[in-house]
N, C-alpha and C positions, 0 to 999 in steps of 0.2 A: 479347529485350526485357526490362528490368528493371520488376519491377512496384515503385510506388509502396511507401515503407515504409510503416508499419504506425501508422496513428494513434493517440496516446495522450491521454486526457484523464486528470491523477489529480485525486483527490478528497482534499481534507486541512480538518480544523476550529483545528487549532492552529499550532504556529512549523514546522510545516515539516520537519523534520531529515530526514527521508527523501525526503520531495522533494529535499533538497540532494542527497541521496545518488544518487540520479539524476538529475540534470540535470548532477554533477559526472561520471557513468559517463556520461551521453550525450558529455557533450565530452571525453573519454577516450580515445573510440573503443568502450568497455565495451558501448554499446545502441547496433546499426548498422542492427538488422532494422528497431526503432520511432521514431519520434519526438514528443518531447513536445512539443504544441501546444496543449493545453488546462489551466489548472490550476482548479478549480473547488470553493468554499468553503460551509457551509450558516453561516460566522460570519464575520462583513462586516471584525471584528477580528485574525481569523487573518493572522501573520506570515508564513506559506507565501507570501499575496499578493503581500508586499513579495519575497520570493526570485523568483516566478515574471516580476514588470515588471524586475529586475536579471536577469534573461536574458533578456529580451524574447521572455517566453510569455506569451500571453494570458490572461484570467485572468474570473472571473464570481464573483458571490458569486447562490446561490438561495434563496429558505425552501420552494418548492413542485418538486413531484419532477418534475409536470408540467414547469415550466418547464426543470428539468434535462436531460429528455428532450428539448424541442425545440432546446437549445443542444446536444447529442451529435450529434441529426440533421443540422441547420445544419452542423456543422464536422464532419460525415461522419468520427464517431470509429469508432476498429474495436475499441480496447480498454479499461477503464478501470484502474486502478489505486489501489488505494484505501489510503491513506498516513496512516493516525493520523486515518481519517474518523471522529467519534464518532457517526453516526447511520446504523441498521441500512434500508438498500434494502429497498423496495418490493417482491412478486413481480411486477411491472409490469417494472420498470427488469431485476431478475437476467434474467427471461425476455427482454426484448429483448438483453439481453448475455448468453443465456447460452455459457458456458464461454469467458468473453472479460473476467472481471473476478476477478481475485485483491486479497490483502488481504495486510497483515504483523501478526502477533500476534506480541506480547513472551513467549512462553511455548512449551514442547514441545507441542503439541497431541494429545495428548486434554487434558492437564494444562492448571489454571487458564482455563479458556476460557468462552466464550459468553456468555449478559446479565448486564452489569452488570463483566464482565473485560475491563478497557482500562487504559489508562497507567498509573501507579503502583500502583494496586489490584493488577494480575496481581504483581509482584512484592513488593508485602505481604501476598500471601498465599501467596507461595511462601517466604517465609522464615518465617511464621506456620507452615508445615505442615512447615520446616527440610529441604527440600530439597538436596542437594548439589549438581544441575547442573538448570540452566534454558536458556534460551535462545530460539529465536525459530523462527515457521513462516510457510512462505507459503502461502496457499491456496486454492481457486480458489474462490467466493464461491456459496453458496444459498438455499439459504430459511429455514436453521435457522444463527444465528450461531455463526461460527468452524466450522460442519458439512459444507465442500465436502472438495475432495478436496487433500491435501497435496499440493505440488509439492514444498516444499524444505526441510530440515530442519536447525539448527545449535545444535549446543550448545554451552552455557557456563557455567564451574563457577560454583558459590557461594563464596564469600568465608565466613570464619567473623563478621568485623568487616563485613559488609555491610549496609547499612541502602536500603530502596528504592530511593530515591536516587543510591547509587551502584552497585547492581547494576541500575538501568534503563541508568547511562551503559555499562555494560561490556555490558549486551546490546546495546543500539545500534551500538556501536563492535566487538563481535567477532561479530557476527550479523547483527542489522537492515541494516546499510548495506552489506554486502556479498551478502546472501542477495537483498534485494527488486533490484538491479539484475541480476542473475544471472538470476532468474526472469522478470523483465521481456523482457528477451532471448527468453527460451526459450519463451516464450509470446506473444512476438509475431514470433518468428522463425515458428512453427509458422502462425498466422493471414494473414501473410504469403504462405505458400507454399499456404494455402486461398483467396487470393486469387488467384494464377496462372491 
């Protein structure tokens, strides 16, 4: 008997990019354990939107975490995925998921992390501190920001000519997009098989 894959809702504030990056690895074949059925915004303007109705995944925009919770329950999510969300979870929301919601940081973790390290800032401040290699972590989401436990780790060198800007595009493109659907898998392959 095949059990039902593995429900994902991700969570994104901005354009998305990592969302594409998994919804392109779901139609790949890349994510076979889960699938994405929910995508879910805290900004009504977030372009993830427009990506998640261009595959015909349902989509919500929230401002209350309550409300969040009752649309997870609703669409009997099993995992979250949290994709460039820029607002730190509730211990409400982590405890009802826990060890069922991972995150992607643009940085090596321990390095550049926690309040106030997200999109451009993490990598202006790794080139402020002249780092040689950065790159991106995924990890499974707690009470204390960027502080669960690493799943996946990828690095990638610094450029000497690299400005923000263009050391975000080369983490994305040789970490982020390949590490979060890798991990996604592997943590809902896992949840999956706790569903049996």
């Amino acid at each position: 008997m095949s059990v039902e894959k593995t429900r994902i809702c991700v969570l994104v504030s901005g354009g998305g990019t990592n969302l594409q990056a998994l919804l392109d690895a779901q139609k790949a074949g890349r994510i076979t354990s889960g699938k994405i059925v929910l995508v879910g915004s805290n900004n009504p303007e977030a372009y993830a939107l427009t990506r998640a109705a261009e595959h015909g995944v349902d989509s919500f925009v929230f401002t209350e975490e309550a409300a969040l919770l009752d649309k997870l329950a609703e669409e009997e999510i099993d995992m979250i995925v949290l994709a460039g969300f820029l607002k730190i979870l509730s211990p409400n929301v982590i405890r009802a998921y826990e060890g069922r919601i991972i995150n992607i940081h643009p940085a090596l973790i321990p390095s550049f992390c926690g309040k106030g390290c997200y999109g451009l800032h993490v990598h202006e401040k790794a080139l402020e501190y002249g780092v040689k290699v950065t790159g991106a972590t995924v990890h499974f989401v707690n009470e204390i920001p960027d502080g669960g436990q690493i799943i996946a780790q990828k690095a990638v060198d610094v450029l000497p000519e690299d400005t923000p800007e263009t050391l975000q595009k080369r983490v994305m493109e040789q970490a982020e997009w390949i590490l979060l659907p890798e991990a996604t898998e592997a943590v809902a392959a896992e949840i999956r098989k706790g569903k049996n």
